[in-house]
VEXDREN-2710 file (C-alpha; in Angstrom, 1 decimal):
% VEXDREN-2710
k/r/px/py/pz
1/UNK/-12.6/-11.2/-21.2
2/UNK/-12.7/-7.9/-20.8
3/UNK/-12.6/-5.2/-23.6
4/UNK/-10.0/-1.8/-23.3
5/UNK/-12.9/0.4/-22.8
6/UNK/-10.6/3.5/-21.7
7/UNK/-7.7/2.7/-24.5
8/UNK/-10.3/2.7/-27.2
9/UNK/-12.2/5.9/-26.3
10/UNK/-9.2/7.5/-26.0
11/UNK/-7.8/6.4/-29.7
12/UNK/-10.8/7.0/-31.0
13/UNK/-11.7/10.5/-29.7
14/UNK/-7.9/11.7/-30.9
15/UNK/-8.9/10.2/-34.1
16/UNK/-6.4/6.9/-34.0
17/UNK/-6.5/3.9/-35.8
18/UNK/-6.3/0.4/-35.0
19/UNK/-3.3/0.0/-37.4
20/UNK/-1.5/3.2/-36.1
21/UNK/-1.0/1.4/-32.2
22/UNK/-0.2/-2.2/-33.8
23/UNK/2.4/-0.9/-35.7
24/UNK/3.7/1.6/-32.5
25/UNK/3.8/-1.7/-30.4
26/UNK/5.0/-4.4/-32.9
27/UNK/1.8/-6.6/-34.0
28/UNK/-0.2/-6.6/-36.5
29/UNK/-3.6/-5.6/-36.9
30/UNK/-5.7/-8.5/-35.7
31/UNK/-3.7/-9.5/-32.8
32/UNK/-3.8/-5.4/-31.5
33/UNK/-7.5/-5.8/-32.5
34/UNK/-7.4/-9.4/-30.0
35/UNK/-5.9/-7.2/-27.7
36/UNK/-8.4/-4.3/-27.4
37/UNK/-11.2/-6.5/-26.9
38/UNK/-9.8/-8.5/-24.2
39/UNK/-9.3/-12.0/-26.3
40/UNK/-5.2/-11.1/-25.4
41/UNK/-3.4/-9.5/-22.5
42/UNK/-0.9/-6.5/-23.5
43/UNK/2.7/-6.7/-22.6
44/UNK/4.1/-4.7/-20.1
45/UNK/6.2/-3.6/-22.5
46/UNK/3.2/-2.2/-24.8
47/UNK/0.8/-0.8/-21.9
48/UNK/4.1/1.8/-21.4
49/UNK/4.8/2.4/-25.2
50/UNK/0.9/3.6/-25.7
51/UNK/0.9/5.5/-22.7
52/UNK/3.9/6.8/-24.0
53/UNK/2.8/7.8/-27.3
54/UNK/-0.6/9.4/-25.2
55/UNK/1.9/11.4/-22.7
56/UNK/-0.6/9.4/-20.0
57/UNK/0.3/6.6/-17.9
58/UNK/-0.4/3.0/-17.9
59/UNK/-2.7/3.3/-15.2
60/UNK/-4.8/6.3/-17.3
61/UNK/-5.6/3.9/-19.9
62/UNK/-5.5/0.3/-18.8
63/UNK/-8.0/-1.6/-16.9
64/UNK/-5.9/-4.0/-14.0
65/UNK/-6.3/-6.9/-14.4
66/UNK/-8.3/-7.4/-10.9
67/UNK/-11.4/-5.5/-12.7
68/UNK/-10.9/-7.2/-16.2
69/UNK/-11.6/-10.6/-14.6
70/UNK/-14.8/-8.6/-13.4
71/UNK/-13.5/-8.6/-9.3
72/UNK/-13.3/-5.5/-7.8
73/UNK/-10.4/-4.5/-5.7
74/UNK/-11.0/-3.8/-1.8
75/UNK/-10.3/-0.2/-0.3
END
């Protein structure tokens, strides 16, 4: 399990809820709270609407799934 580390800095240094993101992607609070720490993967489909709504892309904000199973990719 890996937490969000970089989407939850970045909601909370522009001063963004929780609630604001689960109810941009569709879910409600606990589940985008499940999310955030790791306990559930995001959807494709979600990673792009966030980055979206941050004008940043999926890879500026979410950790690949490589490193959140704690392996680190090769050069």
């Amino acid at each position: 399990m890996m937490v969000q580390s970089n989407l939850i800095g970045l909601r909370k240094s522009n001063h963004i809820s929780q609630k604001v993101l689960a109810d941009l992607i569709g879910v409600s609070l606990r589940t985008f709270s499940d999310k955030e720490i790791g306990k559930i993967q995001f959807k494709c489909d979600e990673m792009f609407t966030i980055a979206k709504y941050f004008d940043l892309t999926v890879e500026d904000i979410f950790l690949p799934r490589i490193l959140q199973n704690g392996v680190k990719e090769s050069d």
